[in-house]
N, CA and C atoms of all chains as a GROMACS GRO file, in nm:
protein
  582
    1UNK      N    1   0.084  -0.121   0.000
    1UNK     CA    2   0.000   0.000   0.000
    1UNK      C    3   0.088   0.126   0.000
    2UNK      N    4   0.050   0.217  -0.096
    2UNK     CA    5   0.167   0.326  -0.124
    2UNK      C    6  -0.016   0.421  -0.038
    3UNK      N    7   0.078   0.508   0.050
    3UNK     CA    8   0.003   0.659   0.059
    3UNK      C    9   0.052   0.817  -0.011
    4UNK      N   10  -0.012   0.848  -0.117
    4UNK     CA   11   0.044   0.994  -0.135
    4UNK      C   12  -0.044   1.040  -0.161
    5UNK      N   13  -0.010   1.148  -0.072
    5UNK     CA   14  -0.026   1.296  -0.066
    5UNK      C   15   0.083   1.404  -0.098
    6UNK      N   16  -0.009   1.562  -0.129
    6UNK     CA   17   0.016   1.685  -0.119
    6UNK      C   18  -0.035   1.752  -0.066
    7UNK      N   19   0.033   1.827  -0.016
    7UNK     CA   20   0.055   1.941   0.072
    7UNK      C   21   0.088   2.101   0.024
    8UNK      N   22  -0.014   2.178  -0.029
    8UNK     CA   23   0.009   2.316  -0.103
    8UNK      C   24  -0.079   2.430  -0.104
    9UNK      N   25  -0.022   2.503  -0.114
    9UNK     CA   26  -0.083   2.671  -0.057
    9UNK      C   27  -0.146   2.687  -0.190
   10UNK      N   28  -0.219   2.770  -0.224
   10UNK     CA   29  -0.332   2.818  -0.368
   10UNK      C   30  -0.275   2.993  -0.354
   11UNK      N   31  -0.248   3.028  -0.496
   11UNK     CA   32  -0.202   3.131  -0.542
   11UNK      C   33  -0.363   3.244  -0.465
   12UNK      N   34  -0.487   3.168  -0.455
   12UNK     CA   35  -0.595   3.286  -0.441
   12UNK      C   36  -0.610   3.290  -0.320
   13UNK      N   37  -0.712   3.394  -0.279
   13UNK     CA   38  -0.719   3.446  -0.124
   13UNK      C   39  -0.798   3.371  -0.056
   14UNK      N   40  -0.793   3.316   0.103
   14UNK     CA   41  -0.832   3.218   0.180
   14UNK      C   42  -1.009   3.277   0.174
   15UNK      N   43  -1.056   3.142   0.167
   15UNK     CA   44  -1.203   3.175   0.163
   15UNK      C   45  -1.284   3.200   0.024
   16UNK      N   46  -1.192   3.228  -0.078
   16UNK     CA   47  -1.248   3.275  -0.170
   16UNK      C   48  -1.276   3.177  -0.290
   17UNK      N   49  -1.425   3.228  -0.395
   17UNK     CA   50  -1.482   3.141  -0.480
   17UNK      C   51  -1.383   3.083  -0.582
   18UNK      N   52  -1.282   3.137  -0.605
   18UNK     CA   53  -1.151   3.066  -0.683
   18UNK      C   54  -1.104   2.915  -0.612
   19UNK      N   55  -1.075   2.974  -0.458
   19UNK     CA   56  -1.017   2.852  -0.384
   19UNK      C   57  -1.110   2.699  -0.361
   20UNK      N   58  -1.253   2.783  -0.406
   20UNK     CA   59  -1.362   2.632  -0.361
   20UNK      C   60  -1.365   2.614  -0.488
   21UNK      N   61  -1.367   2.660  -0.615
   21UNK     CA   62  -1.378   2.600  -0.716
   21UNK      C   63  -1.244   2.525  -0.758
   22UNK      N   64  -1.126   2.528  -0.726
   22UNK     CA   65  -1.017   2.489  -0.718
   22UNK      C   66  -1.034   2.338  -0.645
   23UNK      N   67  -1.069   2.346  -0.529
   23UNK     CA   68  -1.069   2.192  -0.446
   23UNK      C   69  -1.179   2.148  -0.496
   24UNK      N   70  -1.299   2.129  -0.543
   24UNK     CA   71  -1.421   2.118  -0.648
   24UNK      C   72  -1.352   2.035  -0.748
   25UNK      N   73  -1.254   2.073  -0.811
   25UNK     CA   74  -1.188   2.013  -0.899
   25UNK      C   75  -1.082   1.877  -0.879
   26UNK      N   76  -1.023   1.956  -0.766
   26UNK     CA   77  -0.928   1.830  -0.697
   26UNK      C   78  -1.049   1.740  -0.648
   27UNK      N   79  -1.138   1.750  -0.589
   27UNK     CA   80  -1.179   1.637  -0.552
   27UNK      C   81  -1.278   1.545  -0.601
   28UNK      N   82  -1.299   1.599  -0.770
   28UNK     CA   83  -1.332   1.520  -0.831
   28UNK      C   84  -1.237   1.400  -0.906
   29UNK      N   85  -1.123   1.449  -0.874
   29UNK     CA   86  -0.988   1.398  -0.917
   29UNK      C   87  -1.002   1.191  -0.865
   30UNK      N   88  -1.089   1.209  -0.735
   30UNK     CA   89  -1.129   1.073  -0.651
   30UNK      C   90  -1.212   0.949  -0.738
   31UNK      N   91  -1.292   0.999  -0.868
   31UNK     CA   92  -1.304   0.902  -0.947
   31UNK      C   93  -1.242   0.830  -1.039
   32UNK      N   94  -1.123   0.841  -1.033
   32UNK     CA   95  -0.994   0.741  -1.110
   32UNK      C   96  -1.006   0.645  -1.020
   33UNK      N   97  -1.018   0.541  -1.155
   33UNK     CA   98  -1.004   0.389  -1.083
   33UNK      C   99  -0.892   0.377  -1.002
   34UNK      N  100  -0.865   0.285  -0.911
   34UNK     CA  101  -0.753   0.240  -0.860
   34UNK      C  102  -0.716   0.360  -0.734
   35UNK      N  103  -0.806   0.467  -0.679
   35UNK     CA  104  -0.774   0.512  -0.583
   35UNK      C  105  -0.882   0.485  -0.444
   36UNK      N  106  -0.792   0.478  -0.339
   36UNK     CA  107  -0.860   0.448  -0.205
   36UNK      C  108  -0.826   0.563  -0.095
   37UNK      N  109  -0.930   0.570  -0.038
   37UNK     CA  110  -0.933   0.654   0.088
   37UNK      C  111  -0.905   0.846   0.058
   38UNK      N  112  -0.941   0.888  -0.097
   38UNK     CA  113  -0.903   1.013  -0.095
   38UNK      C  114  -0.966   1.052   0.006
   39UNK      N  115  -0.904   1.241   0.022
   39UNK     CA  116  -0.941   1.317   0.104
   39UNK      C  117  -0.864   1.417   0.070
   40UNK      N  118  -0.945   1.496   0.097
   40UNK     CA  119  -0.940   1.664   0.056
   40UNK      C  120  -0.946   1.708   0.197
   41UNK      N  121  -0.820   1.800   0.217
   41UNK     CA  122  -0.768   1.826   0.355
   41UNK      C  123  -0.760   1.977   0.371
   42UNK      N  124  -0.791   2.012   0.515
   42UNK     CA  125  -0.735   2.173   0.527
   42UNK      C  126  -0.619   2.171   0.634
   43UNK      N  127  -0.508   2.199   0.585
   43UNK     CA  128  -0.398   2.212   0.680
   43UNK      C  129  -0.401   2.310   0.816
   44UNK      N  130  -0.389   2.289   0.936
   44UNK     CA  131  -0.383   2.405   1.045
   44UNK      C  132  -0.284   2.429   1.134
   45UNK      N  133  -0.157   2.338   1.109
   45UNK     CA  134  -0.035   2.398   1.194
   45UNK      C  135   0.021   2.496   1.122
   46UNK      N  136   0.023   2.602   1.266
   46UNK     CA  137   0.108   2.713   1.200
   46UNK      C  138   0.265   2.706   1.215
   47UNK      N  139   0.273   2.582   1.194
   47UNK     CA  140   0.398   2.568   1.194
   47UNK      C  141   0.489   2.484   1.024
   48UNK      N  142   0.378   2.531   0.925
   48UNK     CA  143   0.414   2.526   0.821
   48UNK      C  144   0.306   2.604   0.764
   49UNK      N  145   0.401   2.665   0.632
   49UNK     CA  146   0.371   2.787   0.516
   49UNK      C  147   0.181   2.722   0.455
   50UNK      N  148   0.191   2.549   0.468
   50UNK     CA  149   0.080   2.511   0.348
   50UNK      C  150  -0.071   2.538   0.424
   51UNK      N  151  -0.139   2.536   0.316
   51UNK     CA  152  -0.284   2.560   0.389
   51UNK      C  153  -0.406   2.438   0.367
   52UNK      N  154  -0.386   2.328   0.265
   52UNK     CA  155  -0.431   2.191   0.230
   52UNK      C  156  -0.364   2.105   0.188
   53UNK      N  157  -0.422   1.942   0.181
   53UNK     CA  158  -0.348   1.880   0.167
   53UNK      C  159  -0.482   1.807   0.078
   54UNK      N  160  -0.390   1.677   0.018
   54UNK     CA  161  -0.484   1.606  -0.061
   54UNK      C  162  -0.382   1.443  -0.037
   55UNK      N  163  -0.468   1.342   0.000
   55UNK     CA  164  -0.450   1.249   0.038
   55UNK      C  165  -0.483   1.099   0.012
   56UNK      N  166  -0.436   1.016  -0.072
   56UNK     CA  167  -0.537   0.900  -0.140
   56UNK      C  168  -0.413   0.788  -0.100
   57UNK      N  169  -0.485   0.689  -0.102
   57UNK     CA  170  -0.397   0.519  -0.144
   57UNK      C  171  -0.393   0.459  -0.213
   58UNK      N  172  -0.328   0.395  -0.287
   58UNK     CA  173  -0.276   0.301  -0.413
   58UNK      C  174  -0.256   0.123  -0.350
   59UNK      N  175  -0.332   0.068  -0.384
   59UNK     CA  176  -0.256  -0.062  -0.336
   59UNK      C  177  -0.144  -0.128  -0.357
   60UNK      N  178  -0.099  -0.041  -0.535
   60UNK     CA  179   0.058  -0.124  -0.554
   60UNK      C  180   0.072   0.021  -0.634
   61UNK      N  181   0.217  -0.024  -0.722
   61UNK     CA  182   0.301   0.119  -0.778
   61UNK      C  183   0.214   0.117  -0.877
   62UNK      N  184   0.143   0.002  -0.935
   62UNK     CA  185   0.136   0.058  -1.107
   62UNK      C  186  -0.001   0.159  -1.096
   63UNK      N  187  -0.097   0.069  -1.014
   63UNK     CA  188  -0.236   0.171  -0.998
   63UNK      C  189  -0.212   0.311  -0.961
   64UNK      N  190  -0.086   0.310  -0.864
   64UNK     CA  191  -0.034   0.440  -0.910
   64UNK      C  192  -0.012   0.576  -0.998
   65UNK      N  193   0.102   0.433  -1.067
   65UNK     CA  194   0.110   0.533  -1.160
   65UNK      C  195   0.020   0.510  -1.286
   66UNK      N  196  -0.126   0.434  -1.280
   66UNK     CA  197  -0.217   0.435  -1.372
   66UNK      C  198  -0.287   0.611  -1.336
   67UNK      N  199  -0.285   0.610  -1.203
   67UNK     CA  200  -0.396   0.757  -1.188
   67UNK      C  201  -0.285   0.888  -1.246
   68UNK      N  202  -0.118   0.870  -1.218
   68UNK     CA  203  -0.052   0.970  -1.270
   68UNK      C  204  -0.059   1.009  -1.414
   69UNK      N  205  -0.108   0.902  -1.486
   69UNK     CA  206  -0.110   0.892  -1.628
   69UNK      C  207  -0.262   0.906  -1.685
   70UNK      N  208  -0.369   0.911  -1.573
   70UNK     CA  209  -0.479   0.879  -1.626
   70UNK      C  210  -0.518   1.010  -1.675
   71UNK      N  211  -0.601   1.070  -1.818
   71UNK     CA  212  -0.641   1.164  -1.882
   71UNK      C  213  -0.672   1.282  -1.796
   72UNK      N  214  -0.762   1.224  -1.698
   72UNK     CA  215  -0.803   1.338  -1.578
   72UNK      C  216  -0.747   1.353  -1.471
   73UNK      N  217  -0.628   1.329  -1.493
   73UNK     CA  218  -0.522   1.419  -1.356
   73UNK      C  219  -0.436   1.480  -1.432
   74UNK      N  220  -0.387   1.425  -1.591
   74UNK     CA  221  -0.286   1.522  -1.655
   74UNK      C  222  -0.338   1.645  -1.696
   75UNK      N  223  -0.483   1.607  -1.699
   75UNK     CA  224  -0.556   1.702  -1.755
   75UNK      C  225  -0.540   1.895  -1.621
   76UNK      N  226  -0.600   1.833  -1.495
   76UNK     CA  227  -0.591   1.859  -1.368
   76UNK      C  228  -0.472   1.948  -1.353
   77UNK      N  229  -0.371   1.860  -1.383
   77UNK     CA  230  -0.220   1.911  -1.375
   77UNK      C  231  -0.204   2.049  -1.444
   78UNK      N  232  -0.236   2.014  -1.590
   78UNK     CA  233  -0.174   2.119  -1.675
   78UNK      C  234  -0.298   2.212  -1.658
   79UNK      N  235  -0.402   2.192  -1.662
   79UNK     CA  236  -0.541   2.303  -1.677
   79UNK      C  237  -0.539   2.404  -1.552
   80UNK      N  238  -0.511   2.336  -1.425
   80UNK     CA  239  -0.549   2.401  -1.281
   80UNK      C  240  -0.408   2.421  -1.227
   81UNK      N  241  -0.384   2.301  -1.162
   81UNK     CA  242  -0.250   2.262  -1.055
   81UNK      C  243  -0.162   2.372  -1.078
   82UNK      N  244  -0.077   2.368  -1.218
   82UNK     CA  245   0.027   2.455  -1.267
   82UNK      C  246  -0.016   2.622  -1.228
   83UNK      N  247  -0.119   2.647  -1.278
   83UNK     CA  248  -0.171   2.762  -1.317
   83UNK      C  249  -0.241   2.861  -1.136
   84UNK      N  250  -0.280   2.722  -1.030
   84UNK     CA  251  -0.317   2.818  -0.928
   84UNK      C  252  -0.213   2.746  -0.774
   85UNK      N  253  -0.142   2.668  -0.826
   85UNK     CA  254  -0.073   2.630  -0.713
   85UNK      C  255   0.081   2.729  -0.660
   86UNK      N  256   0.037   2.827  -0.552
   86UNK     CA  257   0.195   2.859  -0.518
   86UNK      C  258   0.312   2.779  -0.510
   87UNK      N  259   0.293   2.703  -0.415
   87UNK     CA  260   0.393   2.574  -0.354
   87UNK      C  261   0.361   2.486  -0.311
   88UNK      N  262   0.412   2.366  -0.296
   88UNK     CA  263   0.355   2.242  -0.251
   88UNK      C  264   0.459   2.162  -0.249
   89UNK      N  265   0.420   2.025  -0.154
   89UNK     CA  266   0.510   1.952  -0.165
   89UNK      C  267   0.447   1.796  -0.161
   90UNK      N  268   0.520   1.704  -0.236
   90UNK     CA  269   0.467   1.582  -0.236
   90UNK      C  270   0.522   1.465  -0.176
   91UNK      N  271   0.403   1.381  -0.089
   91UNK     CA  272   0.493   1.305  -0.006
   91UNK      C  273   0.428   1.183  -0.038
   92UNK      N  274   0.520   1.048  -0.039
   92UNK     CA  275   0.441   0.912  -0.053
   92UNK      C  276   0.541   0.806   0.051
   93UNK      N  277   0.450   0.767   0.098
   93UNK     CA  278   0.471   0.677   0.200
   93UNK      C  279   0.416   0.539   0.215
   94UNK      N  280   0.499   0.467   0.240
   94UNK     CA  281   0.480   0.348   0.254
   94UNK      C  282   0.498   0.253   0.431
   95UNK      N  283   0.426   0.180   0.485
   95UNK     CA  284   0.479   0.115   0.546
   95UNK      C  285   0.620   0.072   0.622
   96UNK      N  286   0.667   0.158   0.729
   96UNK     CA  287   0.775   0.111   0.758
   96UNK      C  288   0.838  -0.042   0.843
   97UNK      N  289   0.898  -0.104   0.774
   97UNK     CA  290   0.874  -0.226   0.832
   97UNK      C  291   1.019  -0.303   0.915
   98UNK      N  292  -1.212   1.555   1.387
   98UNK     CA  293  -1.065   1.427   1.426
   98UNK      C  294  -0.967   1.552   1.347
   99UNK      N  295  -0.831   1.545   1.441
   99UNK     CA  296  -0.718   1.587   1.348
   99UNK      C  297  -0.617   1.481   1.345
  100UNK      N  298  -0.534   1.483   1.210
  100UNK     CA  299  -0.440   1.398   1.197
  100UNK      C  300  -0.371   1.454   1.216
  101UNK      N  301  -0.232   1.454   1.289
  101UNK     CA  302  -0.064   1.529   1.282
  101UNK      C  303  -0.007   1.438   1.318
  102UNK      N  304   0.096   1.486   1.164
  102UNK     CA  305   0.231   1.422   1.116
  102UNK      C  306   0.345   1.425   1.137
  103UNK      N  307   0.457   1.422   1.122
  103UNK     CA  308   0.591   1.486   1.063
  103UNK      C  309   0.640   1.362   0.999
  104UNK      N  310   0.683   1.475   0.832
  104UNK     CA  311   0.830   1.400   0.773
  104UNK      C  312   0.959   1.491   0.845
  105UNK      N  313   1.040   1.368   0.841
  105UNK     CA  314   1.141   1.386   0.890
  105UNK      C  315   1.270   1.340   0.866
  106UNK      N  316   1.392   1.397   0.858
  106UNK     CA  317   1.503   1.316   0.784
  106UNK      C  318   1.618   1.287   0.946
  107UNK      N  319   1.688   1.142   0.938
  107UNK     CA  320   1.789   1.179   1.041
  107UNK      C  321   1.916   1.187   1.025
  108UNK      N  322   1.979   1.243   1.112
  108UNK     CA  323   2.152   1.234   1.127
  108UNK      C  324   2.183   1.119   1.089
  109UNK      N  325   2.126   0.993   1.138
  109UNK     CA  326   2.179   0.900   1.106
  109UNK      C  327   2.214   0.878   0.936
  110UNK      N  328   2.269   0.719   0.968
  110UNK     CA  329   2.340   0.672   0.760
  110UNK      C  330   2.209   0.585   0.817
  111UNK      N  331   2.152   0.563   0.676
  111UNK     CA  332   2.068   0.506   0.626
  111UNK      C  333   2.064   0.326   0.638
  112UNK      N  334   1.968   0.264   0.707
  112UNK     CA  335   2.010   0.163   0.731
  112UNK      C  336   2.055   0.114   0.845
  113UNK      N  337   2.144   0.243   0.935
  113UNK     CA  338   2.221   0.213   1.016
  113UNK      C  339   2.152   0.131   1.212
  114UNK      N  340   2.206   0.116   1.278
  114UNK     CA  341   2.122   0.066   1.404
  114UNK      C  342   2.071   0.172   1.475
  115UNK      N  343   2.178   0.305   1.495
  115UNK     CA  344   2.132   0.417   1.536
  115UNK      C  345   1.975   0.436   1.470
  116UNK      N  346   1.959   0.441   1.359
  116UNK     CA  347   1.834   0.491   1.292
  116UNK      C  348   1.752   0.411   1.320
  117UNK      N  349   1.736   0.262   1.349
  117UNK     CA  350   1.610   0.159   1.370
  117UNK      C  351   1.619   0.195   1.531
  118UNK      N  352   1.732   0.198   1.646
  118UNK     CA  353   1.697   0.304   1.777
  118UNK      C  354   1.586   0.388   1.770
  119UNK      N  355   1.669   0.473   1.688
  119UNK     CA  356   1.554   0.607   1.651
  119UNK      C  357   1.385   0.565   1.631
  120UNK      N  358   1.408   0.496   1.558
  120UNK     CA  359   1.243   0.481   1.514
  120UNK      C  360   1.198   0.392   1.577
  121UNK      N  361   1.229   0.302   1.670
  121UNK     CA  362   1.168   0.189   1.764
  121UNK      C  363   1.139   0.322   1.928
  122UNK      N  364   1.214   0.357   1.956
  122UNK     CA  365   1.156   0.458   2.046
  122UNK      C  366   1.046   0.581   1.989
  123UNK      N  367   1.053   0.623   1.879
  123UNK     CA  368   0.964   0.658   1.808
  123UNK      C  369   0.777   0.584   1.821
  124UNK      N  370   0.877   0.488   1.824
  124UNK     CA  371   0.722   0.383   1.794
  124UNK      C  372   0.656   0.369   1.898
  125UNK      N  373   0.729   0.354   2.020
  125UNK     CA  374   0.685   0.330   2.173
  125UNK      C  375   0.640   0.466   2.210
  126UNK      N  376   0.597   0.598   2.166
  126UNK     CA  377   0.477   0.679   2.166
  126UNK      C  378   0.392   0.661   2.130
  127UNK      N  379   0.321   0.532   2.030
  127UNK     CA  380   0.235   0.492   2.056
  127UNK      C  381   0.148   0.469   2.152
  128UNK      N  382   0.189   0.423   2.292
  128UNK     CA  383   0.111   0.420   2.370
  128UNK      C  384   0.046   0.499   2.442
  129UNK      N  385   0.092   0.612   2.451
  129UNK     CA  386   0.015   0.752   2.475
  129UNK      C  387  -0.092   0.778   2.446
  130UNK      N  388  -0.165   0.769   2.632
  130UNK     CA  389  -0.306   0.802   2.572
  130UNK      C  390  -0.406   0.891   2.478
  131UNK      N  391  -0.509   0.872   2.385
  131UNK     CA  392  -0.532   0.920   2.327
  131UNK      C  393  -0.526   0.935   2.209
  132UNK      N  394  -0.417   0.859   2.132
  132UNK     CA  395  -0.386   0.874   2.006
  132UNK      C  396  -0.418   0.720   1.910
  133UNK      N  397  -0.486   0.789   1.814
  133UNK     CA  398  -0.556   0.691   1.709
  133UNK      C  399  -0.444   0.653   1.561
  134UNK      N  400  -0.434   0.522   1.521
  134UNK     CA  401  -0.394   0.532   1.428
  134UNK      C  402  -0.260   0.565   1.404
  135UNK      N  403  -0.156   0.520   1.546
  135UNK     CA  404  -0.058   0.548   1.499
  135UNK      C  405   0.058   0.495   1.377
  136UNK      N  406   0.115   0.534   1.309
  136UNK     CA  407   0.187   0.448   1.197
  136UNK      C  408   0.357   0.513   1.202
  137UNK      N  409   0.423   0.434   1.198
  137UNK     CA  410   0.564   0.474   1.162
  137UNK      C  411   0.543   0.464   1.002
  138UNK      N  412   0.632   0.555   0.924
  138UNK     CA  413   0.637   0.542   0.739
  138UNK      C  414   0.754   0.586   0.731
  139UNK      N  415   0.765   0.509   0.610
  139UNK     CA  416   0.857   0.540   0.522
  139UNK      C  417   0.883   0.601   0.361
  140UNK      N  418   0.889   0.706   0.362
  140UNK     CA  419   0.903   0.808   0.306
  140UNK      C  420   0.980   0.771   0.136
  141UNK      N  421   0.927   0.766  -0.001
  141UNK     CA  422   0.959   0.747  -0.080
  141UNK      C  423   0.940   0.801  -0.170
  142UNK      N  424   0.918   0.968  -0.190
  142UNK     CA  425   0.906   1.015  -0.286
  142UNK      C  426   1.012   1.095  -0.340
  143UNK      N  427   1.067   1.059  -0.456
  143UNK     CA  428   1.227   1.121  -0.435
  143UNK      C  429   1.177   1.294  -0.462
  144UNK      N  430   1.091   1.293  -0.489
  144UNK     CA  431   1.014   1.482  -0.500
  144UNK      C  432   1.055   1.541  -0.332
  145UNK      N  433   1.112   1.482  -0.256
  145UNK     CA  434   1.135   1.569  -0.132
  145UNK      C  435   1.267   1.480  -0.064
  146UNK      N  436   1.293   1.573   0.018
  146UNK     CA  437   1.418   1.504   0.071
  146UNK      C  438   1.405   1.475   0.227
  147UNK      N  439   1.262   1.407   0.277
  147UNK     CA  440   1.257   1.332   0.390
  147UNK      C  441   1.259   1.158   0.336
  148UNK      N  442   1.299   1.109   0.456
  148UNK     CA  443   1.306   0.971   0.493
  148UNK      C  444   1.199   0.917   0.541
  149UNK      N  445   1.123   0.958   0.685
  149UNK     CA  446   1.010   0.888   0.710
  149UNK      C  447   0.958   0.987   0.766
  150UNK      N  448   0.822   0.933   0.841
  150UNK     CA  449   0.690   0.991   0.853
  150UNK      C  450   0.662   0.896   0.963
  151UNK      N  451   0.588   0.987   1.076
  151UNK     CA  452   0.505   0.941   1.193
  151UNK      C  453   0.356   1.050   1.160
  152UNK      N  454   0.242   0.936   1.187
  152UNK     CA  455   0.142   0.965   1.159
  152UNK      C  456   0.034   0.936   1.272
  153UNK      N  457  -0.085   1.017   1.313
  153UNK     CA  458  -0.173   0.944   1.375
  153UNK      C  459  -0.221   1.080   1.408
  154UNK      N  460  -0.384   0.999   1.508
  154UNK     CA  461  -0.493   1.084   1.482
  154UNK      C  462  -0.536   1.121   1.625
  155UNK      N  463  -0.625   1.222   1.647
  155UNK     CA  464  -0.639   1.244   1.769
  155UNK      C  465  -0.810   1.289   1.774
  156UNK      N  466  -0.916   1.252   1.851
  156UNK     CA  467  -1.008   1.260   1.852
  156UNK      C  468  -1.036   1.453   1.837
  157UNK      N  469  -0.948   1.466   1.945
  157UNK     CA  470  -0.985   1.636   1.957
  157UNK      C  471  -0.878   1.703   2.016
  158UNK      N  472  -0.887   1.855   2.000
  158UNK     CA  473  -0.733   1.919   2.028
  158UNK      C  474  -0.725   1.888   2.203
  159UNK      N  475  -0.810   1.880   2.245
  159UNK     CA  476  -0.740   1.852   2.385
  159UNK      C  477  -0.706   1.710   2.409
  160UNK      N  478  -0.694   1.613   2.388
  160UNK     CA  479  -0.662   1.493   2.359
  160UNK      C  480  -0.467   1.539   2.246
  161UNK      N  481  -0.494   1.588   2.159
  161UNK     CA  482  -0.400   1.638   2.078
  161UNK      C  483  -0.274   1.713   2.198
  162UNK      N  484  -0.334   1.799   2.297
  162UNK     CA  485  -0.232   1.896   2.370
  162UNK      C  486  -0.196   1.791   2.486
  163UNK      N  487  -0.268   1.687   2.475
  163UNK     CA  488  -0.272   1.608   2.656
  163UNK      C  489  -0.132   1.532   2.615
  164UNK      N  490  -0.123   1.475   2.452
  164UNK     CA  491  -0.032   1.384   2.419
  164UNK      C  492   0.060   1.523   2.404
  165UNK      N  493   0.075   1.644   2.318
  165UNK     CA  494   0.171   1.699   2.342
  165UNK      C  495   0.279   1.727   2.434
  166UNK      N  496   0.171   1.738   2.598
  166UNK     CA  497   0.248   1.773   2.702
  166UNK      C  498   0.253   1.620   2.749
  167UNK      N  499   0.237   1.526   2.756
  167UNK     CA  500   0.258   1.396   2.830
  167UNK      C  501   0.473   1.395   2.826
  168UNK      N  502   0.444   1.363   2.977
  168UNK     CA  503   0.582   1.351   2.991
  168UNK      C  504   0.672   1.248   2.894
  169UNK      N  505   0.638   1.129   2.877
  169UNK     CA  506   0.695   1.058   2.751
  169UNK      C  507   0.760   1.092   2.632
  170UNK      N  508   0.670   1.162   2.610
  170UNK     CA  509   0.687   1.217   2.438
  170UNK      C  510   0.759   1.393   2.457
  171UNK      N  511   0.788   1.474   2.604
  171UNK     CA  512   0.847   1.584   2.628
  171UNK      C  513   0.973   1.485   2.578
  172UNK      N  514   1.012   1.404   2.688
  172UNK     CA  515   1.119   1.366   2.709
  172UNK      C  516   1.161   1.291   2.550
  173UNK      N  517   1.078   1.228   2.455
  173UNK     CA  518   1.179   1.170   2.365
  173UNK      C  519   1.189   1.287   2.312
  174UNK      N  520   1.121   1.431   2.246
  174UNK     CA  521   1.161   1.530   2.204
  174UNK      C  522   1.325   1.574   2.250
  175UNK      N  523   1.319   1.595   2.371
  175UNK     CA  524   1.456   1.708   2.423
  175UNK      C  525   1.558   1.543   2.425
  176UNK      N  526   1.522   1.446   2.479
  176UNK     CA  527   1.678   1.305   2.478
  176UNK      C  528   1.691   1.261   2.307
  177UNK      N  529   1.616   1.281   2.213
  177UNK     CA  530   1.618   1.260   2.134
  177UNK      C  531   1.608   1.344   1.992
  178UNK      N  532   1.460   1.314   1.974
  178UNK     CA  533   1.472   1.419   1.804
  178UNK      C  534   1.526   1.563   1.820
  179UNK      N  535   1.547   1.558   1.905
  179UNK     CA  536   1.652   1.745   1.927
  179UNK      C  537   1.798   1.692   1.876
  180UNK      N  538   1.805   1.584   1.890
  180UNK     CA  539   1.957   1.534   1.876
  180UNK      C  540   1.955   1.474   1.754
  181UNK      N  541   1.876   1.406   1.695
  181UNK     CA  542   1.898   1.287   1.599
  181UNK      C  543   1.840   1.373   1.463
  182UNK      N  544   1.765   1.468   1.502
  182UNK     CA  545   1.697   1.432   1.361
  182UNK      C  546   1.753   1.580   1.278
  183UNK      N  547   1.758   1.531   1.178
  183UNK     CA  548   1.839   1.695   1.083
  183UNK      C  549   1.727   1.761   1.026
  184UNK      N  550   1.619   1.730   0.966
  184UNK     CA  551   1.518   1.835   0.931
  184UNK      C  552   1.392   1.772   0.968
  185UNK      N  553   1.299   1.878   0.944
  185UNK     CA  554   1.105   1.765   0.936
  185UNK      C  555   1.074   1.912   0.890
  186UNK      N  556   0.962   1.841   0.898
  186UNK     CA  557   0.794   1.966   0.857
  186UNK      C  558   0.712   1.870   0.963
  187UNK      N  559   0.600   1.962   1.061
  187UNK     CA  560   0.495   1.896   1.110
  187UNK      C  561   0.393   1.942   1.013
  188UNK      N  562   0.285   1.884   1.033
  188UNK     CA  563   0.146   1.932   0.952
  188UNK      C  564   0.044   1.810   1.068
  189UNK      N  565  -0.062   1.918   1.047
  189UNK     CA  566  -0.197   1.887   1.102
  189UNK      C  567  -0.317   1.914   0.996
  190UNK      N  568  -0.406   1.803   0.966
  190UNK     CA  569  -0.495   1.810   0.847
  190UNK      C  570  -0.605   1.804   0.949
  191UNK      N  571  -0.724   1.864   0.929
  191UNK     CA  572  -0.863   1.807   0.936
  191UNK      C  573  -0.927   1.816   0.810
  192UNK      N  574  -1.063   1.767   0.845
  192UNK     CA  575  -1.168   1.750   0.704
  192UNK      C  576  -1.190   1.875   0.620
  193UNK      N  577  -1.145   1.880   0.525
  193UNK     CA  578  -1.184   1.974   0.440
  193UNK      C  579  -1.373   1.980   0.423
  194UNK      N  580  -1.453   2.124   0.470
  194UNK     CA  581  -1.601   2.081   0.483
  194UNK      C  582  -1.641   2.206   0.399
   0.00000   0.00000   0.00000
């Protein structure tokens, strides 16, 4: 079981109809086959810059990287992500054993 | 429910006994009351430059501050990750609503 997530701040102002139509989008992102447990997150330690996170599971690498490749996340990527994401960072985790 | 995390990278070499130390006392905060879902991870996204991840959940922030201040987890902070560990990020997610 692979977990990844991101973790990233939105170029628009907190609260605002840009930022809900923005996660609207990400979290339609949850109907690609092969993902488990998404979640659309609001970050609250102020002890980092980010303000959400986005969070799903993969049972192995390839379903993985089937959703990295799938039409509607490259799509996601280049249409939205690029265009309203300040910074972010991506983390995937696995089981430490 | 909030989840809080940290990735985190250590002093230690990779592999080494120091580092499975590290993360077996790590692990034995688990038992601290209050906390849901704890997981040790391991960190594999070469998009960042942490190693692993401690994860878990806490019903509510006072449950969240009870494990903060619990003497256990003061003490592995200041005998330990003050010493061992070279970088992290914490983050705290709740439900995006």
């Amino acid at each position: 079981m692979i977990r990844h997530s991101v973790i990233f701040k939105l170029k628009h102002h907190k609260g605002s109809q840009e930022e809900a139509l923005f996660l609207e989008k990400a979290n339609a992102l949850s109907s690609i086959p092969g993902i488990q447990n998404f979640e659309c997150l609001k970050q609250v330690s102020p002890k980092n810059k980010f303000d959400f996170g986005i969070s799903m599971a993969f049972e192995n690498e390839t379903l993985y990287q089937q959703y990295n490749n799938h039409p509607d996340h490259v799509y996601f990527v280049q249409q939205y992500w690029l265009k309203e994401v300040e910074d972010f960072l991506e983390i995937d985790y696995v089981p430490y054993t």
